[in-house]
C-alpha positions in Angstrom: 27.9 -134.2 33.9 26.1 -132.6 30.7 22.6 -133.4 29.8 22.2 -133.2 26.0 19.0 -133.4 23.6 18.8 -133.6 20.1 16.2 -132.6 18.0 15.8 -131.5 14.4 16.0 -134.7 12.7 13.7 -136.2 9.5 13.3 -137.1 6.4 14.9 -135.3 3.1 15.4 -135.3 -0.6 19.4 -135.7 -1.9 20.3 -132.1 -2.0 18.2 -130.7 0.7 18.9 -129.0 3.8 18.6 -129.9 7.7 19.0 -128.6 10.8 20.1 -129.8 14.1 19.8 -128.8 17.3 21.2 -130.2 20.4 20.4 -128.3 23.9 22.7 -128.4 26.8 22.4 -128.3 30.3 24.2 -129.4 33.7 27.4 -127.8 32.0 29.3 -125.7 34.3 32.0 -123.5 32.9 36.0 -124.0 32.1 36.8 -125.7 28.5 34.9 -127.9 26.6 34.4 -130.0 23.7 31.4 -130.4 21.7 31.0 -132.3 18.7 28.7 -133.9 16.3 28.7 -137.8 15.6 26.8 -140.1 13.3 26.1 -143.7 13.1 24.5 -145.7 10.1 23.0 -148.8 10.1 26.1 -151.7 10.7 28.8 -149.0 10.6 30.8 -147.6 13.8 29.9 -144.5 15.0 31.8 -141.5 13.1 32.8 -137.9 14.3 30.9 -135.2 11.8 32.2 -132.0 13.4 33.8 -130.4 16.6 33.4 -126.9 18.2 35.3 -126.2 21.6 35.5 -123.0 23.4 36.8 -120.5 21.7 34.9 -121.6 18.6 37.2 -123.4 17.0 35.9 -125.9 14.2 36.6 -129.3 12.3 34.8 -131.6 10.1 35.2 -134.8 8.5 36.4 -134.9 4.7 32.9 -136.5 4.1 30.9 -133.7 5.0 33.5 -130.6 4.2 32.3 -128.0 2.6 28.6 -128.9 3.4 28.0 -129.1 7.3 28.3 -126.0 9.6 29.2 -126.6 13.3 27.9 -123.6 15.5 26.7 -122.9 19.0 24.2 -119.9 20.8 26.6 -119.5 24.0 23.7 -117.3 26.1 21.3 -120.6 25.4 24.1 -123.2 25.4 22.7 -124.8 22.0 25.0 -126.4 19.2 23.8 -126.8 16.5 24.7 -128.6 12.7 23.8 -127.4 9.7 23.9 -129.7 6.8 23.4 -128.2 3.0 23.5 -130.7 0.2 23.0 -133.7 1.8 23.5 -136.9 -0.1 22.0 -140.6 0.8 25.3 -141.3 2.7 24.0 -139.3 5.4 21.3 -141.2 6.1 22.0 -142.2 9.6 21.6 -141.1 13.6 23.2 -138.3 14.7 24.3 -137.9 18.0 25.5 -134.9 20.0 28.2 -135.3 22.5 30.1 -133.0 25.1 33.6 -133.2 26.8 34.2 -130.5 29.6 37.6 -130.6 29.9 40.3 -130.0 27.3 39.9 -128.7 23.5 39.1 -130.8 20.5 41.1 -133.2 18.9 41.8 -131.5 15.1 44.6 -130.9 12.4 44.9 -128.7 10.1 44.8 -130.1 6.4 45.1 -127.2 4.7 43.2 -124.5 2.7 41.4 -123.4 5.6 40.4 -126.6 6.7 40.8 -128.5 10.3 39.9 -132.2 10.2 38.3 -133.3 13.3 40.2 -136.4 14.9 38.1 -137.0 17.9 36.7 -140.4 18.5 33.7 -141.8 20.9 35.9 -142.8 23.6 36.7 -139.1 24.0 33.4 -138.0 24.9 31.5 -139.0 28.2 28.4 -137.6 27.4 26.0 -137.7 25.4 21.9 -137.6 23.5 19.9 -139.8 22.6 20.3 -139.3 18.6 18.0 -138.2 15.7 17.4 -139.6 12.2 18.6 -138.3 9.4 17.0 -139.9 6.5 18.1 -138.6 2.8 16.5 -140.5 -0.2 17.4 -139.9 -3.9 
């Protein structure tokens, strides 16, 4: 079972820039899943973006164009970087993990893969951090 920590969380103007970071440990090898959620205050929790082994990518429509999924392999850290953000970001990001089988994406053209993954798909996961974007 993964342990995951999230940091890089705050407090931002709409258009700003953040950074999060989510390190990684107990994971052992063989395929995997990571992905990016985010939940806002009375609203189910919603996939952001997905990176599996071979780093392979998707993002919801809500945040194409704007977020990058990545990961540092040698310091098994994944990491989201979100340009642009609006005040329908505000909310707490999670980081999750599946070690098993790839993500859950389609292709919806132009270069883009939507992620498809939901909760229920990942067993682990952080504790969050705040994203807070005001106008």
């Amino acid at each position: 079972q993964a342990h995951l920590v999230e940091s890089g969380g705050g407090s931002v103007q709409s258009g700003g820039s953040l950074k999060l970071s989510c390190d990684v440990s107990g994971y052992t090898g063989g395929t995997f899943c990571m992905a990016w959620f985010r939940q806002a205050p009375g609203k189910k929790r919603e996939g952001v973006a997905s990176i599996d082994t071979y780093s392979q990518t998707s993002y919801a429509d809500s945040v194409k164009g704007r977020f990058i999924i990545s990961r540092y392999t040698s310091k098994n850290t994944l990491y989201l970087q979100m340009n642009n953000l609006k005040p329908e970001d505000t909310a707490m990001y999670y980081c999750a993990a599946d070690m098993g089988p790839s993500c859950s994406r389609a292709y919806a053209g132009d270069d883009f893969y939507r992620f498809l993954g939901s909760e229920e798909d990942f067993p682990d996961w952080g504790q969050g951090t705040q994203v807070t974007v005001s106008n």
